[in-house]
N, C-alpha and C positions, 0 to 999 in steps of 0.2 A: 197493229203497229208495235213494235219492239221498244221499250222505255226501257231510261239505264237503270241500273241497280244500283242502291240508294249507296252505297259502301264505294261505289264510281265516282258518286256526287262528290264534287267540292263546292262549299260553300263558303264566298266569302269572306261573310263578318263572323263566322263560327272561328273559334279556335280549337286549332287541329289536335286530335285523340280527345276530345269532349266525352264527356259523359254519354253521350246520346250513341257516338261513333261506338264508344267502348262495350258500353252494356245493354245497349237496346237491342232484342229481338230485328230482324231486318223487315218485316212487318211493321214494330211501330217506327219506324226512324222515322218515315217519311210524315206521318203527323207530329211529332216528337218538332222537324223541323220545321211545319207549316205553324205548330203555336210559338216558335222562338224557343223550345227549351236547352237549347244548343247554345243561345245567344242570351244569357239572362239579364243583360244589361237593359232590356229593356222592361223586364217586369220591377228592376232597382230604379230606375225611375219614374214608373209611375205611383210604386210604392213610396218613395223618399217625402213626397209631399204628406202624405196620410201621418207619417211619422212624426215630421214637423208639426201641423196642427193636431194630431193629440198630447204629443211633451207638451206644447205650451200650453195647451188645453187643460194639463193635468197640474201642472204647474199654479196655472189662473186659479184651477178647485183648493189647493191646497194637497196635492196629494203628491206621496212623495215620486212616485214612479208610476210613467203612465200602465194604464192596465194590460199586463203582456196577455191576457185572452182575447182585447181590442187589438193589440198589434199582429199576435198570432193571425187573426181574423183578415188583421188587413195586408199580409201576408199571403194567405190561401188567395184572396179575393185578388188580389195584385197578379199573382200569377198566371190566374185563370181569365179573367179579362181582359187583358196583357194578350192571352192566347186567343181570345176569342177574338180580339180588335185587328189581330193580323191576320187570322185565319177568314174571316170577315172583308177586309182589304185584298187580302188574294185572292179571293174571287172575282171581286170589282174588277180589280186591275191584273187580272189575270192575260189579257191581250197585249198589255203595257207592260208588265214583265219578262213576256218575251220578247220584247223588242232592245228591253236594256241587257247589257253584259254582267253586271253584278247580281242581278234578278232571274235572270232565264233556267237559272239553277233549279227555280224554288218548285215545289214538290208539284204542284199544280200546272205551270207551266211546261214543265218539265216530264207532265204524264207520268208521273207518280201517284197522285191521288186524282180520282173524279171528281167532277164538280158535285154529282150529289153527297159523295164520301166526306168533301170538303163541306160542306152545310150541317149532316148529320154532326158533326163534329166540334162544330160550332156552339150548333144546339146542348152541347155535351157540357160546353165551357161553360156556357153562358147559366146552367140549371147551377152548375157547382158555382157560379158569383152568383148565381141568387138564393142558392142557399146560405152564402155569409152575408148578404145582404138581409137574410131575414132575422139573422140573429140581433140587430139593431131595433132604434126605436122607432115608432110608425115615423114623425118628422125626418129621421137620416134614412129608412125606406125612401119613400116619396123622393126624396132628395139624392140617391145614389139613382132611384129610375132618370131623376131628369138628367144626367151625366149621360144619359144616350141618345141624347139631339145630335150635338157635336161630335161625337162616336161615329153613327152611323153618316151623316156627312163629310166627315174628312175626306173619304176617297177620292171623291169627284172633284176637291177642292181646287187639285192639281191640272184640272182641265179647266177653268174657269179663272182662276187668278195665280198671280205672282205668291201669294200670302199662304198657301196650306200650311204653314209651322206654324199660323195664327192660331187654327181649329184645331191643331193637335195640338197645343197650350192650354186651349178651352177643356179640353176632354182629360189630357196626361196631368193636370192638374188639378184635377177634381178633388183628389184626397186635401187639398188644402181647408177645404171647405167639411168635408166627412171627419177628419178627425177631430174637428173643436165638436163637432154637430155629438157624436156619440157621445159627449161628454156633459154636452150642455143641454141638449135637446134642443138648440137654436142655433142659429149664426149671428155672430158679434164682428165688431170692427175689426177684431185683428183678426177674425180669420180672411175676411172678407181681402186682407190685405195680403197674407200668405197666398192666397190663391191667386192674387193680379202680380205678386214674385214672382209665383211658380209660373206664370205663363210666361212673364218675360225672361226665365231662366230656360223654359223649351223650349221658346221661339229661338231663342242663341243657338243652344246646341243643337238644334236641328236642321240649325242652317249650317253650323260647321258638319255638320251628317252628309247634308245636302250636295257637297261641294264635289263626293267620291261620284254623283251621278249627275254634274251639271254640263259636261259635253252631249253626253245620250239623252238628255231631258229636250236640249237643244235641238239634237237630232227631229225627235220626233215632240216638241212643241210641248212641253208643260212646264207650268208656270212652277216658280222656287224661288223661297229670297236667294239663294246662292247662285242662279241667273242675274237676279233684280239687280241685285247690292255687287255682286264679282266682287272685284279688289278696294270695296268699300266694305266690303265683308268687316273689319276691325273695329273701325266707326261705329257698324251695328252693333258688334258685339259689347264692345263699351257703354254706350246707350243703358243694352238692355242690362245688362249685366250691372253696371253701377245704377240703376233704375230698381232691379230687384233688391241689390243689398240695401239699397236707401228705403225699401217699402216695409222687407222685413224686419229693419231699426224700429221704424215708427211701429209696427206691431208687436214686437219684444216690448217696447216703450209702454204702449197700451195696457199690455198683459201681464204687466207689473213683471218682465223678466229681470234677475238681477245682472252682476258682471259677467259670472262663466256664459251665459248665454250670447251676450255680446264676444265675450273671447272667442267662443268659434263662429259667432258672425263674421270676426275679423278673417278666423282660418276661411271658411267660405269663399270669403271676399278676394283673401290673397291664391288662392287656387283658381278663382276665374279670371284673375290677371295675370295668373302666367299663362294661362289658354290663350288670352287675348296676344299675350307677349311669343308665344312660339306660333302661332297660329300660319300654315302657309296656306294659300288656296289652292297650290299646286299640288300638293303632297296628298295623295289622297288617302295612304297610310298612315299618315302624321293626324288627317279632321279624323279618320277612323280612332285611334287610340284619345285625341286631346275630346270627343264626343264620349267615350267611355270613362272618361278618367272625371264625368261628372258623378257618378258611385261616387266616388270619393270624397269630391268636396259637399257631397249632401250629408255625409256620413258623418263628416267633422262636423253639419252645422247640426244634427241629428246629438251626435254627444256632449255638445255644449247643452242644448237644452236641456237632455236626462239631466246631466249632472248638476245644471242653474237647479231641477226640481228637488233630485236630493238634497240638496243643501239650503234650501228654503221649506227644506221637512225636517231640518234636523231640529 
């Protein structure tokens, strides 16, 4: 059977002349596009939490900046995980992606790569997270392996219930928990709080994600709060959204964070009310960019922390 040639391929949520389009050999594109690296919005989200609980983590020690070897790290590992989790998910749902229009593209579906190609490849990811994995201490080991219950269940979530952005909250927000962990060698209240944030900041944006594939989900029967909730969707997002700012107050509060830290809690906070405030469920271009444009407001509540720590070093 004849498959297109990966340079034929349009990919949705990629934006066009990428990195991957530009300068990839025509050989790697097509795993290039099976880990996301085309799409990096998603390895800055599941990075963004790691970032959050180590500044405050670093903060809590008294230190003035958290350690850029620990974020370097949680960087590589973000990446590669990131790649593994979806290279991982397309295979599961490699029958279910060609059934949707925005997925049938993807490298797998698509008869671009093998299924065995697809696994070795995985395996590839997963060696490089667990090489930064092992640069930690046996406690955030231990503790980075159990991050792969909810990993390797999410796929199947979407056959079974309404809720899968539940379990991809569970997992995409794991760094809430890893970054205090590398710092402290345990888990304390506030991270334990950053992480119940971070899930109900994924659970949002994933459902505004959700909305670009809730006709074809329809079609062929899998469950999404962006079915569940439709044009309750705002509702939700407010909920969860004013649920996470209010959880990571009380953990700034804990962790003895000072004012700058709360300053960009506020940016945070005004950033996912204007999501909530443009928010349409019809535009599926509009949940596409207002879903990305969570980089951003992680980043503001990311530099509010660094700087609460410098300045509780000076």
């Amino acid at each position: 059977m004849n498959t297109p040639d990966s340079d034929e391929i349009v990919i949705p949520d990629a934006k066009r002349g990428n990195w991957v389009d530009r300068w990839l050999p025509a050989i790697l594109k097509p795993y290039a596009q099976l880990a996301r690296w085309d799409r990096p919005i998603g390895w800055w989200l599941l990075l963004l939490p790691c970032w959050w609980s180590l500044a405050l983590a670093s903060g809590t020690a008294g230190r003035a900046v958290p350690s850029p070897w620990y974020a370097l790290l949680f960087l590589i590992g973000a990446i590669a995980m990131r790649g593994a989790g979806c290279t991982y998910n397309d295979i599961v749902d490699r029958d279910i992606d060609a059934a949707v229009a925005r997925t049938r593209t993807r490298p797998i579906p698509s008869g671009r790569i093998s299924g065995s190609g697809a696994a070795a490849f995985l395996v590839l990811q997963a060696l490089i997270g667990l090489a930064v994995l092992l640069q930690f201490d046996r406690f955030s080991i231990v503790l980075g392996f159990c991050s792969l219950v909810p990993v390797v269940i999410y796929p199947f979530m979407k056959r079974v219930t309404h809720f899968p952005q539940l379990v991809l909250g569970l997992s995409f927000s794991w760094g809430g928990l890893m970054g205090w962990s590398v710092v402290f060698g345990r888990l304390d209240a506030p991270a334990l709080l950053v992480y119940a944030a971070a899930i109900l900041w994924t659970f949002a944006y994933d459902t505004i994600y959700a909305h670009q594939d809730r006709e074809d989900d329809a079609l062929i029967d899998l469950g999404s709060t962006a079915r569940y909730f439709e044009r309750s969707t705002p509702k939700l997002l407010t909920v969860c959204y004013g649920a996470a700012v209010l959880l990571l107050g009380v953990a700034f509060y804990l962790a003895d964070a000072r004012i700058v830290a709360f300053v960009g809690l506020a940016g945070f906070a005004r950033h996912l009310a204007w999501q909530v405030e443009k928010f349409d469920a019809d535009d599926g271009d509009l949940c596409l960019r207002l879903f990305k444009s969570n980089r951003d407001a992680g980043l503001i509540l990311t530099a509010g922390l660094v700087v609460d720590g410098l300045l509780k070093g000076m």
